[in-house]
C-alpha positions as CSV (number, residue, x, y, z in Angstrom):
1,X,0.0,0.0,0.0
2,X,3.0,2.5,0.7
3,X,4.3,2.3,-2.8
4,X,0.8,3.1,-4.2
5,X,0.2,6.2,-1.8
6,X,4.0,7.3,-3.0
7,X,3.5,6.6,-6.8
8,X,0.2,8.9,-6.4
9,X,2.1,11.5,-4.9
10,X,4.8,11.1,-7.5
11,X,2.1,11.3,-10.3
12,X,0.0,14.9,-8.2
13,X,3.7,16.5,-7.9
14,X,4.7,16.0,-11.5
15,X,1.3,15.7,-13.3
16,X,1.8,18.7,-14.7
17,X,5.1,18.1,-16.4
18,X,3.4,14.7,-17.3
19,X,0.8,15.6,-19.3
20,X,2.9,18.0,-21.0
21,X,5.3,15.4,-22.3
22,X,2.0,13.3,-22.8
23,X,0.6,16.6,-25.5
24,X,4.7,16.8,-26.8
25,X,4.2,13.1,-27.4
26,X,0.7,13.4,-29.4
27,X,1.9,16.3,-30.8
28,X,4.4,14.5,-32.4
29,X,2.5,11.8,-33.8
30,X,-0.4,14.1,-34.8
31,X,2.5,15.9,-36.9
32,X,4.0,12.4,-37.8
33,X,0.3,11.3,-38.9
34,X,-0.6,14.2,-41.4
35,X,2.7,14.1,-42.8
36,X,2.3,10.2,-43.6
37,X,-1.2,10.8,-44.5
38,X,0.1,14.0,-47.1
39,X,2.8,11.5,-48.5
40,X,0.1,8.4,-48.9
41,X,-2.1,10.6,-50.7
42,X,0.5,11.9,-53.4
43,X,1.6,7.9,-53.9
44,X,-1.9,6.9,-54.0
45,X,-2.5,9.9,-56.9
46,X,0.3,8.8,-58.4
47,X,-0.7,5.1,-58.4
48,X,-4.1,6.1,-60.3
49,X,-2.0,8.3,-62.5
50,X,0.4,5.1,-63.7
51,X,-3.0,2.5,-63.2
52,X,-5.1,4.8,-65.6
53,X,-2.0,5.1,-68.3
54,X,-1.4,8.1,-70.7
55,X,-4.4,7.2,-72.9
56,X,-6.8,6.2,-70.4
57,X,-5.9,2.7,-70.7
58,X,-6.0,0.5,-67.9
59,X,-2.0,-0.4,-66.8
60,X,-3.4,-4.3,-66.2
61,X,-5.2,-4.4,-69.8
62,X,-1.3,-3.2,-70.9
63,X,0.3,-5.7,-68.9
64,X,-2.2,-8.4,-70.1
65,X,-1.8,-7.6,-73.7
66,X,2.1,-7.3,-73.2
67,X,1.6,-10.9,-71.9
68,X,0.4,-12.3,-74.8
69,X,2.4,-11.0,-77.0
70,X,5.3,-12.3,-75.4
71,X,4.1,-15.7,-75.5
72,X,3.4,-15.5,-79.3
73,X,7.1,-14.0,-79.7
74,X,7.9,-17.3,-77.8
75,X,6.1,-19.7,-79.7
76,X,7.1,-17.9,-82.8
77,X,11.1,-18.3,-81.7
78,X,11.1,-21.8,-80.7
79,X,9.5,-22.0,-84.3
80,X,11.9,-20.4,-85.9
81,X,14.6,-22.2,-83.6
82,X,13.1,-25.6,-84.6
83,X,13.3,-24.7,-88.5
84,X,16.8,-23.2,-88.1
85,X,17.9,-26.4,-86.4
86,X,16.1,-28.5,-89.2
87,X,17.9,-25.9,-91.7
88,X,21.5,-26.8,-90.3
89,X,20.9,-30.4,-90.1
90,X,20.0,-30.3,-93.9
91,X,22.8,-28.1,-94.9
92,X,25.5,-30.5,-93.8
93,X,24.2,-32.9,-95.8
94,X,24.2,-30.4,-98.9
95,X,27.3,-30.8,-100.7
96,X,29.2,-27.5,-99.8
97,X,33.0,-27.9,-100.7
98,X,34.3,-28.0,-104.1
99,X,37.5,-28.9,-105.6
100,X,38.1,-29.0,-109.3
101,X,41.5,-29.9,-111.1
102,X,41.2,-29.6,-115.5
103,X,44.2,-31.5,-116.8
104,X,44.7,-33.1,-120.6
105,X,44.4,-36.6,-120.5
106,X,47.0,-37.4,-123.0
107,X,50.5,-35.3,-124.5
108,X,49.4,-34.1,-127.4
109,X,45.6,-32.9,-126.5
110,X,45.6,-29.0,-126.0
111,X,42.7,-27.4,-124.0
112,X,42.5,-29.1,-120.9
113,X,38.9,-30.5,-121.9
114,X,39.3,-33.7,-119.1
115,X,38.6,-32.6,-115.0
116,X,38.0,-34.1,-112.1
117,X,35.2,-32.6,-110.1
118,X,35.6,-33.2,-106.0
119,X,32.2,-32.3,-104.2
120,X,31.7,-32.9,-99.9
121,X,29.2,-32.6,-97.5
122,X,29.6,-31.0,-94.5
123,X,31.0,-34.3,-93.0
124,X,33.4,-34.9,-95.8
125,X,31.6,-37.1,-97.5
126,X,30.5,-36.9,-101.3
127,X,32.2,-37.9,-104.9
128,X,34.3,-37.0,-107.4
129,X,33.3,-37.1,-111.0
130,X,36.1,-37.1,-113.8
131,X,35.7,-36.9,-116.8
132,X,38.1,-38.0,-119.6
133,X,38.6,-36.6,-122.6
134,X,40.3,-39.0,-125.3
135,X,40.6,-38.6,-129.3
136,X,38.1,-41.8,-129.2
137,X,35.8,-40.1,-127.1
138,X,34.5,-38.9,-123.5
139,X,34.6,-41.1,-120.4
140,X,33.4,-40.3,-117.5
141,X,33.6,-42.0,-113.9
142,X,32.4,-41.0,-110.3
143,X,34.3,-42.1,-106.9
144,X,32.7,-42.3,-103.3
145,X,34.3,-40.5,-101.3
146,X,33.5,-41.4,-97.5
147,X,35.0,-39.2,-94.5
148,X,37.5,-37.5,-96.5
149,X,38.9,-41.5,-97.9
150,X,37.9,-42.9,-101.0
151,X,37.7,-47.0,-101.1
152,X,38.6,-46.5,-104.7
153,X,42.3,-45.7,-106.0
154,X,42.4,-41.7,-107.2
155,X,44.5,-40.7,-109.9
156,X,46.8,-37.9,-109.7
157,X,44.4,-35.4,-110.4
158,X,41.2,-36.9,-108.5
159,X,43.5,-36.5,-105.3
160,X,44.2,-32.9,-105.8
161,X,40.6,-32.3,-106.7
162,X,39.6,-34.0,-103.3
163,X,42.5,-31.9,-101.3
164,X,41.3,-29.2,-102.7
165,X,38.0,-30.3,-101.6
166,X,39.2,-31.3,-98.3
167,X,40.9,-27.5,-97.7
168,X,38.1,-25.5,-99.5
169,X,38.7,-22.1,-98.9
170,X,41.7,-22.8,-96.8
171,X,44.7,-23.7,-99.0
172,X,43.1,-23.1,-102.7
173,X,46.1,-20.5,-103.0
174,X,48.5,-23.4,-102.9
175,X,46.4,-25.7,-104.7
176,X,46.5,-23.5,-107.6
177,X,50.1,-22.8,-107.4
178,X,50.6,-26.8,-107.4
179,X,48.1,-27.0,-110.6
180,X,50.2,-24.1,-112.2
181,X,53.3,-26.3,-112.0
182,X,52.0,-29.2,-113.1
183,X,50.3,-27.3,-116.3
184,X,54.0,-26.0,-116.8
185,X,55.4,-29.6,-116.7
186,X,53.1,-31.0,-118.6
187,X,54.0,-28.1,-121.4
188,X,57.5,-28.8,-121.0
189,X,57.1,-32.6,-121.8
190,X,54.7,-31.9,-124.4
191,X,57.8,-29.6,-125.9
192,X,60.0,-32.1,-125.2
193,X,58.3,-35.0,-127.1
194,X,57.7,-32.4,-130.1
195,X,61.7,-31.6,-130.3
C-alpha cells in the first residue's frame, strides 16, 4: 500500500510536467500522422496516375496484352529455332566444298577438256566425277568418297581435286600454285616430245 500512496504523490507533484510530455508526445505523432497521411495521398495519386495510363488505358489491360504478346514472340522463336535447327541439319548434308582440277588426258591434246570434279558434305563425304577426254571419245567416272577416304584408287588429279575439296577455302592458293606447275610440266614434256 506505501508504494501506491508514493506513486500517487509522485504522479500529483509532476502531473503537470506529465501531461505535457504526454501533449509533446501526441503532438508529435499528430504531426507524424498528417505528414504520412500528405505522403500516402501523393503515392496513392500517383498510383491512379500510372493504373489509368497516358491514354486512359488500364496499366493491367497493358500488362495483359504485353503478356500475350510475349508468349506468341515465344512460340514464334522456338518455331523459328526448330526450323533453323532443321535448316542446319539439312545443310551439312548439302554438298558444300568444291575442288576441281582440268588436266589433258594425254600429251598431245591442248585445251584441258578432261577434269575431275571433288564435291563434300559438311562431313566430308560426297564424290568426285572425272571426266576423260580422249581422241576416241569422253569417259566419265564417279568415286565415293567417305569421311575424306575414297575406297577406290584416285588418280593424280582426283587427289588434288579431293585436297582441294578437303581444304576449300583454306589452301586453294596453294592448290593453284601446285596446278600451275604441273600445267608447266606438262607443257614442257609436251615440248620435249615435239623436239
Amino acid at each position: 500500500m506505501e508504494i501506491l500512496n508514493q506513486a500517487m504523490e509522485f504522479t500529483q507533484q509532476y502531473s503537470l510536467f506529465f501531461l505535457a510530455g504526454m501533449f509533446a508526445v501526441i503532438l508529435i505523432l499528430v504531426i507524424c500522422m498528417t505528414v504520412i497521411n500528405s505522403r500516402m495521398k501523393e503515392l496513392q495519386a500517383a498510383y491512379d496516375d500510372f493504373m489509368r495510363g497516358n491514354d486512359g488505358k488500364s496499366l493491367e489491360g497493358i500488362l495483359k496484352t504485353v503478356v500475350e504478346d510475349n508468349k506468341r514472340v515465344k512460340i514464334q522463336c522456338k518455331r523459328d529455332i526448330d526450323e533453323i535447327i532443321s535448316m542446319k541439319k539439312g545443310l551439312k548434308a548439302t554438298y558444300k566444298k568444291i575442288g576441281i582440277m582440268k588436266y589433258d588426258t594425254f600429251r598431245g591434246m591442248a585445251g584441258k577438256l578432261s577434269f575431275s570434279l571433288a564435291l563434300l558434305d559438311g562431313d566430308d563425304s560426297g564424290f568426285v566425277l572425272s571426266s576423260m577426254h580422249t581422241q576416241d571419245g569422253c569417259y566419265s567416272y564417279l568415286k565415293e568418297i567417305i569421311h575424306g577416304q575414297s575406297h577406290a584408287t584416285l588418280s593424280n588429279e582426283e587427289r588434288d581435286a579431293l585436297e582441294m575439296a578437303l581444304n576449300y577455302n583454306v589452301d586453294a592458293a596453294k592448290l593453284e600454285e601446285k596446278q600451275a606447275q604441273q600445267a608447266t610440266l606438262v607443257q614442257q614434256d609436251t615440248n620435249e616430245t615435239k623436239n
